[in-house]
C-alpha positions as CSV (number, residue, x, y, z in Angstrom):
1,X,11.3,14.5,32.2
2,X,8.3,14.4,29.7
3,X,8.9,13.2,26.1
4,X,9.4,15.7,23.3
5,X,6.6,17.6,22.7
6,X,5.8,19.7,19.4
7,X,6.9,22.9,21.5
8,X,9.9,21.8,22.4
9,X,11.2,18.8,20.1
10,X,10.5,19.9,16.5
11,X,13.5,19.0,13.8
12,X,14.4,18.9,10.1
13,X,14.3,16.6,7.7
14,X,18.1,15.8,6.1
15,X,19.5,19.0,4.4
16,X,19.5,17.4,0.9
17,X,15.7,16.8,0.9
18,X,15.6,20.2,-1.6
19,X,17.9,18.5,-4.2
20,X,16.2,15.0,-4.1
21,X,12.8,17.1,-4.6
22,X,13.9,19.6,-7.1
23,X,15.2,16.8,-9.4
24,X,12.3,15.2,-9.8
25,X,10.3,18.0,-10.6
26,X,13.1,18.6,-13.4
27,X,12.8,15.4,-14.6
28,X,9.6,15.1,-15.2
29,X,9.5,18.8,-16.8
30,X,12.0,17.3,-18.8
31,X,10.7,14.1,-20.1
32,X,7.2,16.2,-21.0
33,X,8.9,18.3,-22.9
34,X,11.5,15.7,-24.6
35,X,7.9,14.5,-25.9
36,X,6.1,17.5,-27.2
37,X,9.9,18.5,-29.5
38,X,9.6,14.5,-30.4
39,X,6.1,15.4,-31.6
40,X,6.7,18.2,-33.3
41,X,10.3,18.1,-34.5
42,X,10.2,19.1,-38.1
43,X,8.7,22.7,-36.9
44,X,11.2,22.7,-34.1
45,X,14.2,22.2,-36.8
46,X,12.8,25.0,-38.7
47,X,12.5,27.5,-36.0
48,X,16.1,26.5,-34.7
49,X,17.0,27.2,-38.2
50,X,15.7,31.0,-38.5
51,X,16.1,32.1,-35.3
52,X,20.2,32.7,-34.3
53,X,21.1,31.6,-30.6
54,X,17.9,29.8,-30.2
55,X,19.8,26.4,-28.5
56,X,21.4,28.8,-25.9
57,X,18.3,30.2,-25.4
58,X,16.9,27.2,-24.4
59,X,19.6,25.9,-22.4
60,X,19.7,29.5,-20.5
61,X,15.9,29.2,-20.0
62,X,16.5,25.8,-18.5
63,X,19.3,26.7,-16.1
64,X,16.9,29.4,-14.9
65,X,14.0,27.2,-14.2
66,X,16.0,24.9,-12.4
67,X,17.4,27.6,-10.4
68,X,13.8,28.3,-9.7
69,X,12.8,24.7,-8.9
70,X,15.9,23.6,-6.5
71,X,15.5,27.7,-4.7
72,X,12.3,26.7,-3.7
73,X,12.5,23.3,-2.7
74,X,15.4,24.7,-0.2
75,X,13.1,27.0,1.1
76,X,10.5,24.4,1.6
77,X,12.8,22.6,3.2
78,X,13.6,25.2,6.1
79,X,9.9,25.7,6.1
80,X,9.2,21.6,7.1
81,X,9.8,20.6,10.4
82,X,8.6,17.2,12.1
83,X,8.1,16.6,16.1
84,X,7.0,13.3,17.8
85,X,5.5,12.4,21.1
86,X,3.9,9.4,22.5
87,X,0.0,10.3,20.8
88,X,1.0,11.7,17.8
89,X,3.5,12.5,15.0
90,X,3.4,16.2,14.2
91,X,4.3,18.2,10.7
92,X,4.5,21.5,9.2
93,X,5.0,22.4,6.0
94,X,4.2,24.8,3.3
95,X,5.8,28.0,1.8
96,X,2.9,29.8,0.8
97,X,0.3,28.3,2.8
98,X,1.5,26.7,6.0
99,X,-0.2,23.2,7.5
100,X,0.3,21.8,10.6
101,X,-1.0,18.1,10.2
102,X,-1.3,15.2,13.0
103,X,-0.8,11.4,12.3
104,X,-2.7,10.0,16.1
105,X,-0.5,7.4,17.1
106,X,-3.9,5.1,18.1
107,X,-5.1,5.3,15.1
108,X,-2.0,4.3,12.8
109,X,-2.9,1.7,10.1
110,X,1.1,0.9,8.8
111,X,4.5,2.6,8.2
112,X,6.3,2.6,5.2
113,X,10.0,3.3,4.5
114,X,10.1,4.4,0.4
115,X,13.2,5.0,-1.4
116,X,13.2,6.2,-4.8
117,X,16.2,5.8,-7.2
118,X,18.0,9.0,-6.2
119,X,17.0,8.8,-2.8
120,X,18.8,5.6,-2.7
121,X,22.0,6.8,-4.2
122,X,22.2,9.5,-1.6
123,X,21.0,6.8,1.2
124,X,18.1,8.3,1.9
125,X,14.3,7.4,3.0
126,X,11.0,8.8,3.0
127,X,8.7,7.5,6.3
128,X,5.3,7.3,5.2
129,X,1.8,7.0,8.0
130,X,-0.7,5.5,6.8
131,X,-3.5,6.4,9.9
132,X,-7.3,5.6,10.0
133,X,-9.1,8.5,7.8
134,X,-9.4,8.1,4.1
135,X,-7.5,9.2,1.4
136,X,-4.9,11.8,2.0
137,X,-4.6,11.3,5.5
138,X,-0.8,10.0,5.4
139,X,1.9,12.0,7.1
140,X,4.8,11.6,4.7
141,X,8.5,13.3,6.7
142,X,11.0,12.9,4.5
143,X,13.6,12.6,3.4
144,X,15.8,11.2,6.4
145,X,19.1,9.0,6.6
146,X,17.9,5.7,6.6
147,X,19.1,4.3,9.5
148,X,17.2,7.1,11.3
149,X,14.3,6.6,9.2
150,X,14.6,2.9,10.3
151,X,15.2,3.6,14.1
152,X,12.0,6.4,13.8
153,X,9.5,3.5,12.5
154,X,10.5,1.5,15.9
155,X,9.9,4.0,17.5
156,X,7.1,5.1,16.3
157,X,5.8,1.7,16.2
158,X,6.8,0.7,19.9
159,X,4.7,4.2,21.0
160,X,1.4,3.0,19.1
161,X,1.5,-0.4,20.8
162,X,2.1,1.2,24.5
163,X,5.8,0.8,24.6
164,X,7.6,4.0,25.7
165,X,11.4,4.5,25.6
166,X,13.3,4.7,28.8
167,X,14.9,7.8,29.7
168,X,18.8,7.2,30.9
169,X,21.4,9.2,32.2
170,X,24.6,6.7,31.5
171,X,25.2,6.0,27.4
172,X,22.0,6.5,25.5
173,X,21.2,4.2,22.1
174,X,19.6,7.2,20.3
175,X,19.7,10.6,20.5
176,X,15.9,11.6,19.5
177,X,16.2,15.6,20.6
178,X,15.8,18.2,18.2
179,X,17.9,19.3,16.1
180,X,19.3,22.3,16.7
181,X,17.8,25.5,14.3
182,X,18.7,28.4,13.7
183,X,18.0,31.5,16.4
184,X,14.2,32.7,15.5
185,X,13.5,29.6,14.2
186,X,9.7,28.5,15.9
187,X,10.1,25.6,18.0
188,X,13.9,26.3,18.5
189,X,15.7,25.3,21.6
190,X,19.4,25.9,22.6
191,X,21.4,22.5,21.2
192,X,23.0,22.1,24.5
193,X,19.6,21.6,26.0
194,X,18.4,19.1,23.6
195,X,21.2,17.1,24.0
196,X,21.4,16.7,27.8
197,X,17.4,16.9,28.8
198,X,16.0,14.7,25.5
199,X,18.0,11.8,25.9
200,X,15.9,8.7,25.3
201,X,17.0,4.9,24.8
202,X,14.6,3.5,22.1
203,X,13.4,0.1,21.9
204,X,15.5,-2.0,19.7
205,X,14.3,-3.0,16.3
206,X,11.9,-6.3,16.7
207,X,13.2,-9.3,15.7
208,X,11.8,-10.9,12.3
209,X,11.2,-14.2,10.7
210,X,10.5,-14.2,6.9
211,X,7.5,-16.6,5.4
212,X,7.7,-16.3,2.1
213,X,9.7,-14.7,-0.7
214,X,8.7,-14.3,-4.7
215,X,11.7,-15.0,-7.0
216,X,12.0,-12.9,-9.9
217,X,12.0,-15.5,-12.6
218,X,8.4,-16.4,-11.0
219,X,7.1,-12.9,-11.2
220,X,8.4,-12.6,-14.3
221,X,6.4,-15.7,-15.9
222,X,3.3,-14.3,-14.2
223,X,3.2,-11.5,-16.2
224,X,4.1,-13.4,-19.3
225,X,1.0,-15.1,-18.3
226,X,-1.3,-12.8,-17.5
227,X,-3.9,-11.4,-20.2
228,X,-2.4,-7.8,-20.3
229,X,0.6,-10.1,-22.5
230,X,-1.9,-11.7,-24.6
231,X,-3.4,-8.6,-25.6
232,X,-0.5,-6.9,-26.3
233,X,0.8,-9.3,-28.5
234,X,-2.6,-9.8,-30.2
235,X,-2.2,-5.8,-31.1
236,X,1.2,-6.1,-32.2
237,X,0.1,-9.0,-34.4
238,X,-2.8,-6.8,-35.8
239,X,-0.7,-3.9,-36.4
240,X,1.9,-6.1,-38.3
241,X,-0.6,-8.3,-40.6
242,X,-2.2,-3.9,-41.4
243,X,1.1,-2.7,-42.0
244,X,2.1,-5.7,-44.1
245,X,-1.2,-5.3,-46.2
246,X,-1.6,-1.8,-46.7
247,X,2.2,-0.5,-46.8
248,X,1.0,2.2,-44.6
249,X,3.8,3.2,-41.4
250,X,1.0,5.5,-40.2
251,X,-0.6,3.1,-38.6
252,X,2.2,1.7,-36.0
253,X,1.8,5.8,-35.1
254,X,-1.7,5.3,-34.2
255,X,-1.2,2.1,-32.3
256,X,1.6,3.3,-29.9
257,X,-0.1,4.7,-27.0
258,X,-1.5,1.8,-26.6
259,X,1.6,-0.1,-26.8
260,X,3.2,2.1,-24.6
261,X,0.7,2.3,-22.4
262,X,0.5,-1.6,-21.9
263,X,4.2,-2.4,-21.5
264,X,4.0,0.5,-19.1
265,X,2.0,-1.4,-16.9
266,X,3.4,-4.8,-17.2
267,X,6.8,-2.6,-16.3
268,X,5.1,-0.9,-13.8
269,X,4.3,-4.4,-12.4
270,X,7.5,-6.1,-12.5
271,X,9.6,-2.8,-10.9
272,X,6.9,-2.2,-8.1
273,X,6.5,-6.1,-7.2
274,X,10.2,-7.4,-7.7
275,X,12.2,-8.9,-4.7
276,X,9.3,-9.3,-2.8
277,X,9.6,-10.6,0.9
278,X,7.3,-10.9,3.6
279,X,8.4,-11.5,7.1
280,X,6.3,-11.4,10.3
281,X,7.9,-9.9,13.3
282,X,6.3,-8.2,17.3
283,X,5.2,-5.1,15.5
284,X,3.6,-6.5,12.6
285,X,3.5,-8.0,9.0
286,X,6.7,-6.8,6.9
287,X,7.1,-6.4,3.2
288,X,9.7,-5.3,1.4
289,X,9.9,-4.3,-2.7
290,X,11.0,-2.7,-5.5
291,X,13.4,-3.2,-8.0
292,X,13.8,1.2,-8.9
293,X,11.7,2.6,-6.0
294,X,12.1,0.1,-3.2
295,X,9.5,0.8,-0.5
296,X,9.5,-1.5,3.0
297,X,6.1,-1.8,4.8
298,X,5.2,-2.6,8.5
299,X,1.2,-3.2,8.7
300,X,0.5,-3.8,12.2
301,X,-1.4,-6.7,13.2
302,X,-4.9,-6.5,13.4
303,X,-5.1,-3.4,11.1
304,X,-6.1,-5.5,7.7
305,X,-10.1,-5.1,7.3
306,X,-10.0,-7.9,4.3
307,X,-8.1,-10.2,2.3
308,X,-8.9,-11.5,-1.2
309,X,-7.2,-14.6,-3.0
310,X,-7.8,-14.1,-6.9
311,X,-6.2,-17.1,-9.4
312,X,-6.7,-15.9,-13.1
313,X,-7.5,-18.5,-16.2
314,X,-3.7,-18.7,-17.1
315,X,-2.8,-19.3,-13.5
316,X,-4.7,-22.7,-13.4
317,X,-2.0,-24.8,-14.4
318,X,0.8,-23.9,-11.6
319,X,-2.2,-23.3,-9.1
320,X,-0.5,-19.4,-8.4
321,X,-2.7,-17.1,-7.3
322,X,-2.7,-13.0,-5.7
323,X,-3.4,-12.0,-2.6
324,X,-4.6,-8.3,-2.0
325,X,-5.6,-6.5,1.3
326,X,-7.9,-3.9,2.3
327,X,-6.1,-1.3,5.3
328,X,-7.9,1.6,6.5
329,X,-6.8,5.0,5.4
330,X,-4.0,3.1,3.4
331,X,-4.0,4.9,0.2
332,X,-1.5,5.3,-2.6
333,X,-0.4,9.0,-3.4
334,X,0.7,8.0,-6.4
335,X,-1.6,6.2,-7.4
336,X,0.1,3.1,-7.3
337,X,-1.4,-0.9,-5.6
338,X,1.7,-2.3,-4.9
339,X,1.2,-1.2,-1.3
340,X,-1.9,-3.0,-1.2
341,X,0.0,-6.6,-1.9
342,X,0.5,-9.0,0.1
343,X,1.5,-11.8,-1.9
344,X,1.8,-10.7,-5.9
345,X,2.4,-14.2,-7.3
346,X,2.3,-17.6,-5.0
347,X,1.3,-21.5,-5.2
348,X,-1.2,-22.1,-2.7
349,X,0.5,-22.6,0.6
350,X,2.2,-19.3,-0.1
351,X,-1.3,-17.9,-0.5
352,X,-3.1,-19.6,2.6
353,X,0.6,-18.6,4.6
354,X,-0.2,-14.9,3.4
355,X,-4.0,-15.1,4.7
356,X,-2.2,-16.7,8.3
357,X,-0.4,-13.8,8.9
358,X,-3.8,-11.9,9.0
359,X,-5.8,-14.1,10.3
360,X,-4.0,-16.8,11.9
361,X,-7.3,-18.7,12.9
362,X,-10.2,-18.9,11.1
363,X,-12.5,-20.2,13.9
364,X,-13.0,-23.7,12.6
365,X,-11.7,-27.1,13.1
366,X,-10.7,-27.8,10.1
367,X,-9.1,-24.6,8.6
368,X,-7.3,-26.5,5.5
369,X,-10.3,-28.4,4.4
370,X,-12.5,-25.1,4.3
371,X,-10.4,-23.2,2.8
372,X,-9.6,-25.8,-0.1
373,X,-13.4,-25.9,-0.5
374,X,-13.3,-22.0,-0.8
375,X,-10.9,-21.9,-3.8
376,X,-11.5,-24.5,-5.9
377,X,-15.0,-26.1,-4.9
378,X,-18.7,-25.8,-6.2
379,X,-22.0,-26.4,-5.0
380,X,-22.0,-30.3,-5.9
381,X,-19.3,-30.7,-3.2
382,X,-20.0,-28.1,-0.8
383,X,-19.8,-28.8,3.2
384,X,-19.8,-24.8,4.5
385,X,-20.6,-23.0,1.9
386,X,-24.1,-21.8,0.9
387,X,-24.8,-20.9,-2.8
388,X,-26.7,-19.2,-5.3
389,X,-29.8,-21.3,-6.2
390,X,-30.8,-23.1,-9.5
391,X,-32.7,-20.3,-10.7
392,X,-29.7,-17.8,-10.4
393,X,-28.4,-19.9,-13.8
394,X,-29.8,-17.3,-15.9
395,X,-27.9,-14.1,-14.2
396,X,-25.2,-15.9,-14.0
397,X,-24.4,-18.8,-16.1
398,X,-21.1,-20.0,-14.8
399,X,-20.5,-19.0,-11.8
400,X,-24.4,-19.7,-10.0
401,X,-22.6,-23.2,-8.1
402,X,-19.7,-20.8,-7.1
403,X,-21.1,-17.7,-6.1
404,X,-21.6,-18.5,-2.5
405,X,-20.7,-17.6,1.7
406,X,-19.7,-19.3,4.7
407,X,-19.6,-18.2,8.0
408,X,-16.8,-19.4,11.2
409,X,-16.4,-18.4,14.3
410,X,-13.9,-15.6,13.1
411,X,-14.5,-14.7,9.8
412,X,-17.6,-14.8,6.9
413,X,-15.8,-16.2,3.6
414,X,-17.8,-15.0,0.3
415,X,-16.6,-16.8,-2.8
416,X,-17.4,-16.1,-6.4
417,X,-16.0,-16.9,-9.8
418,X,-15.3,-19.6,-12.3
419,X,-13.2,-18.3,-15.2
420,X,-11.2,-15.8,-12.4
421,X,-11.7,-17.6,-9.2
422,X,-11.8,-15.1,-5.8
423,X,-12.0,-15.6,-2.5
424,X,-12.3,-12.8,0.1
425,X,-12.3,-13.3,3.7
426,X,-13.4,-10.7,6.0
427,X,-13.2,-11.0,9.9
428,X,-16.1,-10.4,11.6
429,X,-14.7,-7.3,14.1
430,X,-13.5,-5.7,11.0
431,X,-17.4,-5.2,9.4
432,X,-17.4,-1.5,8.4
433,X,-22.1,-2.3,7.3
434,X,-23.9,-4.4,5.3
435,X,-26.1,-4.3,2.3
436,X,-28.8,-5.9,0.1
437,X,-29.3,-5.1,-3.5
438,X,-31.8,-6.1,-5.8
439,X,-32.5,-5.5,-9.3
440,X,-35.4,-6.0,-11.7
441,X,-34.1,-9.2,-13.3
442,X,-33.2,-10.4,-9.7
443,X,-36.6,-9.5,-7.9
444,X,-38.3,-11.6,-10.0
445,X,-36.5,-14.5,-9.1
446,X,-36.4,-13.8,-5.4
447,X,-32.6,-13.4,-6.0
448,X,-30.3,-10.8,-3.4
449,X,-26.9,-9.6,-4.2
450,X,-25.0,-9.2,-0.1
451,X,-22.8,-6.9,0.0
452,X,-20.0,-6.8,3.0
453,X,-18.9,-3.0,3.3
454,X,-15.0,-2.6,4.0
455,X,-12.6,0.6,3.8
456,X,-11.5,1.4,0.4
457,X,-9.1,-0.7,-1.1
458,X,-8.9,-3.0,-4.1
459,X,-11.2,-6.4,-1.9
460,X,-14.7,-5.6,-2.7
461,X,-16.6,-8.5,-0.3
462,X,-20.0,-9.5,-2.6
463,X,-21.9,-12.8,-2.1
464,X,-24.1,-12.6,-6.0
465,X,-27.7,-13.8,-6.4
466,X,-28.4,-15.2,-3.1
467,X,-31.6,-17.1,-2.1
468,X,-33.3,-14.0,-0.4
469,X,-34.4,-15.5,2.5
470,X,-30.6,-16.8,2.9
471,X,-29.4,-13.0,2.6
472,X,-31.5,-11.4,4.7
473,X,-30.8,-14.2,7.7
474,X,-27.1,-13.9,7.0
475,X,-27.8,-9.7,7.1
476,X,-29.3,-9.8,10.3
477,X,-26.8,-12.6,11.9
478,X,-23.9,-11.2,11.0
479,X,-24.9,-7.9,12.2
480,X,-25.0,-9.1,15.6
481,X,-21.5,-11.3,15.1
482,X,-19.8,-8.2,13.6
483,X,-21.3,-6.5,17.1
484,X,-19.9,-9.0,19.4
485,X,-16.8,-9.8,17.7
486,X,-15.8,-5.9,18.1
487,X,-17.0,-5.9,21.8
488,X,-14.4,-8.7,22.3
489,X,-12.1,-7.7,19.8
490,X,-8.5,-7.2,21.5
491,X,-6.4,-3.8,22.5
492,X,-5.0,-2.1,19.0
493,X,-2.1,-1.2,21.2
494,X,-1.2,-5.1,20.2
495,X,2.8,-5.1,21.9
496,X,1.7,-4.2,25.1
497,X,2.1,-8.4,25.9
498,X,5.8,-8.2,25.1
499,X,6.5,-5.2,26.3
500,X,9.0,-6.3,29.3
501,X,10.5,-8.5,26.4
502,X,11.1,-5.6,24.2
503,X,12.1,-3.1,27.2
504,X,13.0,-4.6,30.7
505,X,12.0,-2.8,33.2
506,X,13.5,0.1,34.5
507,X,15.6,-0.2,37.9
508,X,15.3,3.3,39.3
């Protein structure tokens, strides 16, 4: 018997998806307009004054809309339907205009499990893949229970590395068949079918073993720390001493967006980034976070195109510093880079630990010297690294001895940065193109900037105000490294190794 197919196998998310949905459409209806009667209250008291029945109005008109919201989130609901098989994740969706999208299983970059506050208090998840293709090529199916959700990522994740479930006829693990619709339905097939011809036994979860965990306390100093603090309190300070001087409230008014709008972030930062753990396990790097929407991530191994290790002025003194990623197609829909950390606050063996689990060898016999070199040397003590020149003091008056590249067997390093030191580290199979750019100021002093092109992302590789004869030599060699390393590069399907560890082999 074949696996499920989308003819045969398609199912529904968990029945109280519409309410989940519908409530946060309310809410956020809510809080905008909670803002604009905060902004205009005085003409809101007056008009709830002179016009009789104007609260049950409201409240009436609200009920309605709500009616409206949660009707058609249930119909969206019956509308959604979800199908796997071992190339691809299928799902359709849409009320007024129907899509049928595809999430290749080759081609999938991580899986997320999100869980938003009520989503949590109803036990539910939302399974996010992330696949090779830009923005807006995730496949989001949700919401599920989350043990399902959980037991469809290792599932999902043991079919992209090449490991099928075994069929059985004796006491199955998991029950992937479809559920069963309702007559009419597209896709539908009799429930009695589903259960006795789709019977699979999935692989088990894979094992993990954590690296590395950021205590709240820590992430919490960070940001106290970090200059979005300082300038907040350097506006509060201004709009107190103004206040004080001119009597005038008006002007804590005309500073509190900007109030808002920083504490927002710092909040933003401290809820998307708190309880951070990373763990490394068979089918790839895990991290888990969140203090209100908790989200869990799975990157598979192999999939990160670059890695960046940034330590701010303020940082210096516990040597902490932020490591970021770059993952094809792996894009926030909400806009948010949380997804895109892989270590938000850590001394430096965290952060070296964090660039391991990428890149677990650098191609160099002595890893720990180089990389030491990379984050905190110059060109006076140099051994790898090759530099801007004396004349690049002009462009660039502190950071000329910094600003520099080294090459391994595995990976080019580009450094750059005095004040905010960075360090991004690229491995050579994962070269997207190259680039030289030169401007005015930079042609007359045979200066290059090289630029390393990745997939979008928050690590932007740039090795400033090179010697030009050293760019265009390390253009054309690593051009041909980035060609051999991808002709030797390994099988993405990357558990195929450990299959008969994960599955034994079947006796019949």
């Amino acid at each position: 018997m074949n696996a499920p197919t989308p003819a045969d196998g398609w199912r529904r998310v968990h029945p109280v998806t519409p309410f989940v949905r519908g409530w946060a459409v309310l809410a956020a209806v809510l809080i905008i307009g909670g803002q604009q009667v905060v902004e205009d209250l005085p003409n809101v008291g007056r008009v709830a004054g002179t016009v009789q029945g104007v609260w049950w109005q409201a409240l009436l008109g609200l009920v309605l809309f709500a009616l409206v919201v949660f009707g058609y989130a249930a119909v969206a609901w019956r509308m959604t339907t979800y199908a796997v098989d071992d190339d691809a994740v299928h799902l359709r969706k849409g009320v007024v205009f129907r899509q049928q999208r595809h999430a290749r299983l080759d081609r999938l970059q991580a899986v997320d499990i999100r869980q938003p506050l009520l989503a949590r208090v109803f036990g539910l998840a939302e399974l996010t893949l992330e696949v090779a293709g830009g923005s807006g090529s995730a496949v989001a199916i949700g919401f599920l229970k989350e043990s399902d959700a959980q037991l469809l990522r290792a599932d999902l994740l043991a079919r992209a590395a090449g490991v099928k479930a075994r069929r059985s006829a004796s006491t199955p693990t998991v029950v992937t068949g479809p559920i069963p619709m309702a007559p009419g339905d597209p896709g539908a097939v009799p429930a009695a079918e589903g259960a006795a011809d789709l019977v699979e036994t999935l692989p088990p979860v894979a094992p993990e073993q954590p690296v590395y965990d950021v205590p709240p306390g820590r992430l919490l100093l960070s940001l106290v720390r970090s200059p979005a603090v300082w300038i907040l309190v350097a506006v509060l300070v201004a709009v107190g001493v103004a206040v004080v001087t001119t009597r005038n409230l008006g002007i804590v008014a005309s500073a509190l967006p900007a109030v808002v709008g920083a504490g927002g972030y710092l909040f933003q930062r401290f809820a998307g980034e708190f309880g951070f753990r990373a763990a490394v396990s068979p089918d790839g790097i895990r991290l888990r976070h969140g203090l209100l929407e908790t989200r869990a991530q799975t990157i598979p191994p192999g999939r990160v195109q670059a890695v960046s290790l940034a330590q701010g002025p303020f940082w210096r003194g516990p040597d902490w510093w932020r490591v970021k990623v770059n993952v094809a197609g792996y894009q926030s829909a909400d806009g948010s880079q949380s997804q895109n950390i892989l270590l938000p606050v850590g001394p430096r063996d965290e952060a070296l630990a964090a660039l391991w689990l990428v890149l677990p060898d650098l191609g160099t016999d002595e890893p720990r010297e180089l990389l030491e070199e990379a984050l905190a040397g110059d060109a006076r003590t140099d051994r790898w690294f090759t530099t801007s020149p004396q004349r690049a003091r002009l462009l660039d008056p502190l950071t000329w001895r910094r600003n520099g590249f080294a090459v391994t067997e595995r990976a080019l390093l580009v450094r750059s940065g005095r004040v905010v030191r960075s360090l991004v580290v690229v491995p050579h199979e994962r070269t997207q193109s190259l680039g030289l750019a030169q401007g005015p100021w930079e042609r007359r002093r045979g200066l290059v900037s090289f630029s390393l092109h990745s997939t979008a992302g928050p690590v932007r590789p740039v090795a400033y105000h090179l010697d030009a004869d050293d760019a265009a030599r390390l253009l054309d060699e690593q051009a041909v490294r980035a060609r051999s390393a991808r002709a030797h590069a390994t099988p993405e399907r990357w558990m195929e190794h450990v299959a008969e560890a994960v599955l034994p082999e079947d006796p019949r």
